[in-house]
C-alpha positions as CSV (number, residue, x, y, z in Angstrom):
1,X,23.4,5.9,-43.4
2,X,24.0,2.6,-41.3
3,X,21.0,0.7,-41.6
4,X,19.7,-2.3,-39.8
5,X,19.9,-5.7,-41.2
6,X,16.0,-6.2,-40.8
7,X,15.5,-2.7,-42.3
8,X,17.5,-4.3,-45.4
9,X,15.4,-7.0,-45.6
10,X,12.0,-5.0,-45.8
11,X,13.7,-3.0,-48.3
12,X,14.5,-5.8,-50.6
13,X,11.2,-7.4,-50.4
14,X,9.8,-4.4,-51.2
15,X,12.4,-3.6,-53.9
16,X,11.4,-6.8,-55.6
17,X,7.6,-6.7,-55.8
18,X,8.0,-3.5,-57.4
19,X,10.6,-5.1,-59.9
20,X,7.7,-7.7,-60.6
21,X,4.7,-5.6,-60.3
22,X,6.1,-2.9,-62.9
23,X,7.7,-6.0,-65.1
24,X,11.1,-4.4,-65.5
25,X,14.7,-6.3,-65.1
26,X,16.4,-4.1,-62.7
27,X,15.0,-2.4,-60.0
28,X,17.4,-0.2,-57.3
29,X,16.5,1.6,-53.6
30,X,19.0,4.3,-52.7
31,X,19.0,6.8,-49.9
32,X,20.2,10.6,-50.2
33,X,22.8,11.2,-48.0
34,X,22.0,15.4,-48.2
35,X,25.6,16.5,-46.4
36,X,27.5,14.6,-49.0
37,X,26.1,15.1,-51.9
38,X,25.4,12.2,-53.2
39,X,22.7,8.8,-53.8
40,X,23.6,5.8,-52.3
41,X,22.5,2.7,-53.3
42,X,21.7,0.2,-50.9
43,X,19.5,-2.5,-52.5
44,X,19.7,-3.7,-56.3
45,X,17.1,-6.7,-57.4
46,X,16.7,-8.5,-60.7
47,X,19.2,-8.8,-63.2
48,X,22.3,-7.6,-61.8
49,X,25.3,-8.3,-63.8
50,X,28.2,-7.3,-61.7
51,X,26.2,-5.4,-59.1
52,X,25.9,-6.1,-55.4
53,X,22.4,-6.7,-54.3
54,X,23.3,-5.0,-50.8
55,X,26.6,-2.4,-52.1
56,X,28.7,-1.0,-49.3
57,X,30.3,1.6,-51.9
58,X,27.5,2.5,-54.8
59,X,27.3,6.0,-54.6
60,X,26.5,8.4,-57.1
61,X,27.3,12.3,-56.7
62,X,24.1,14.0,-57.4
63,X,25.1,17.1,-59.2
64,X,26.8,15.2,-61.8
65,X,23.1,13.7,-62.9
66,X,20.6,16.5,-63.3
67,X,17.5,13.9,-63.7
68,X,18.5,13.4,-59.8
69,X,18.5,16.6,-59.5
70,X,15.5,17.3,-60.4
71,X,14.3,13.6,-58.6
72,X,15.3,15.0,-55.1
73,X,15.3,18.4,-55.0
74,X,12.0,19.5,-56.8
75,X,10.1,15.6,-55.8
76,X,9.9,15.0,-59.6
77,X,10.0,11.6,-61.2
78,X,11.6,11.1,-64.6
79,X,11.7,8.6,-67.5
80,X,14.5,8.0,-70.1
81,X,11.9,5.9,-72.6
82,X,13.2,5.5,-76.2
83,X,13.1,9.2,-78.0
84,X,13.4,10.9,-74.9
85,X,16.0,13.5,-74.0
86,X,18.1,12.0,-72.0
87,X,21.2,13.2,-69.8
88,X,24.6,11.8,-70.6
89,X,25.6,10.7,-67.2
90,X,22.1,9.1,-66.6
91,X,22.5,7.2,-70.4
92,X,26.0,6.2,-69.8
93,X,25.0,4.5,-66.4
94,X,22.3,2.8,-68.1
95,X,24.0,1.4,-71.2
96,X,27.3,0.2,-68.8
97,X,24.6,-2.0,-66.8
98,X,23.3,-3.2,-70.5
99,X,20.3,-2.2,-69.8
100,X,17.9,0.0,-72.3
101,X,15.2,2.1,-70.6
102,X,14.7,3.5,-67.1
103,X,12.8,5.7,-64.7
104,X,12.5,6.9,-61.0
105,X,10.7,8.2,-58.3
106,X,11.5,9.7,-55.2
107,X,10.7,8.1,-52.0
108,X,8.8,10.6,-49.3
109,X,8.8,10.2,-45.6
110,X,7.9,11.8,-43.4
111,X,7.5,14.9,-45.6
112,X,11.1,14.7,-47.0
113,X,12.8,13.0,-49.9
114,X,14.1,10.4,-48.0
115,X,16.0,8.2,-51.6
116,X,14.7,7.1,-55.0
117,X,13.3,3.9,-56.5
118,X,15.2,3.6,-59.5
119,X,13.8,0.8,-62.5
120,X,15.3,-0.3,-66.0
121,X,14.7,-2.3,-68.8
122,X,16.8,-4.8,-70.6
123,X,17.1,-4.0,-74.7
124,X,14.5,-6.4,-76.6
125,X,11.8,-6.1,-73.4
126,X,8.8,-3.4,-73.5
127,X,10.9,-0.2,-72.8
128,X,9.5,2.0,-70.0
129,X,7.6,5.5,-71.2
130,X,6.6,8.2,-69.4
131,X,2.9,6.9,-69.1
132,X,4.5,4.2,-66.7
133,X,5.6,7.1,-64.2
134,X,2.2,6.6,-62.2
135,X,2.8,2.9,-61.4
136,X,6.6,3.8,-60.4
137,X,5.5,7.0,-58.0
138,X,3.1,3.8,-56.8
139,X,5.9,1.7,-55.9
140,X,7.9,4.3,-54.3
141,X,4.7,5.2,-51.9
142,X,4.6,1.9,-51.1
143,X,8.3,1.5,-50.6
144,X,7.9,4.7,-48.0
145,X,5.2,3.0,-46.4
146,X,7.1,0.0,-45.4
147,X,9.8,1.9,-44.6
148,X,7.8,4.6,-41.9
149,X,7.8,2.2,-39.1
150,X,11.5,0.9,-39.2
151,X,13.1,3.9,-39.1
């Protein structure tokens, strides 16, 4: 999905006062592409190592991470807090970013999963725990509503 650079824009503003408001180092938006399969990642704010804030080619095939699975096909957020169970594909992407913890929502609109807001903590900071998921499903509503009118 071709997106508009103003669209871009709106989505990284966005992207970043949730990164700020939920006090986490990383913070990703990404759009499911349905016919392919797959999460693509199209806005990364905050600590980003080696990543691209706008990627052309992050892209993650959804059936090889069940928590997206479950994310985008049944609308249900996760978080990988310390202790949790965690899936192997969704603990090695963490730990090659260096980061620690991390959680996401889904992003609605229009009455369809539309992508994910997708957070994560560095090791030594607060890690994230499931009683943050309310604040993140937050973020991702008000991601969606900035989002309605653009597109």
């Amino acid at each position: 999905m071709e997106l508009p650079s103003t669209v871009l824009d709106v989505l990284e503003a966005e992207c970043e006062r949730a990164r700020l408001a939920l006090g986490v180092a990383l913070a990703a938006i990404s759009v499911w592409e349905r016919e392919q399969g797959v999460l693509r990642t199209i806005i990364n704010v905050g600590e980003l190592g080696d990543a691209e804030a706008r990627p052309a080619d992050e892209i993650y095939p959804v059936h090889s991470f069940p928590a997206l699975v479950t994310l985008l096909d049944r609308r249900t957020p996760y978080c990988f807090g310390h202790g949790d169970r965690v899936d192997v594909a969704s603990a090695s992407l963490v730990a090659s970013l260096g980061m620690d913890t991390q959680a996401a929502a889904p992003i609605n609109l229009r009455g369809e999963v539309w992508g994910s807001l997708w957070i994560a903590t560095t090791p030594g900071a607060r890690p994230l725990s499931s009683g943050d998921l309310p604040q993140v499903v937050r973020a991702a509503n008000a991601i969606a509503r900035a989002l309605e009118p653009l597109i």
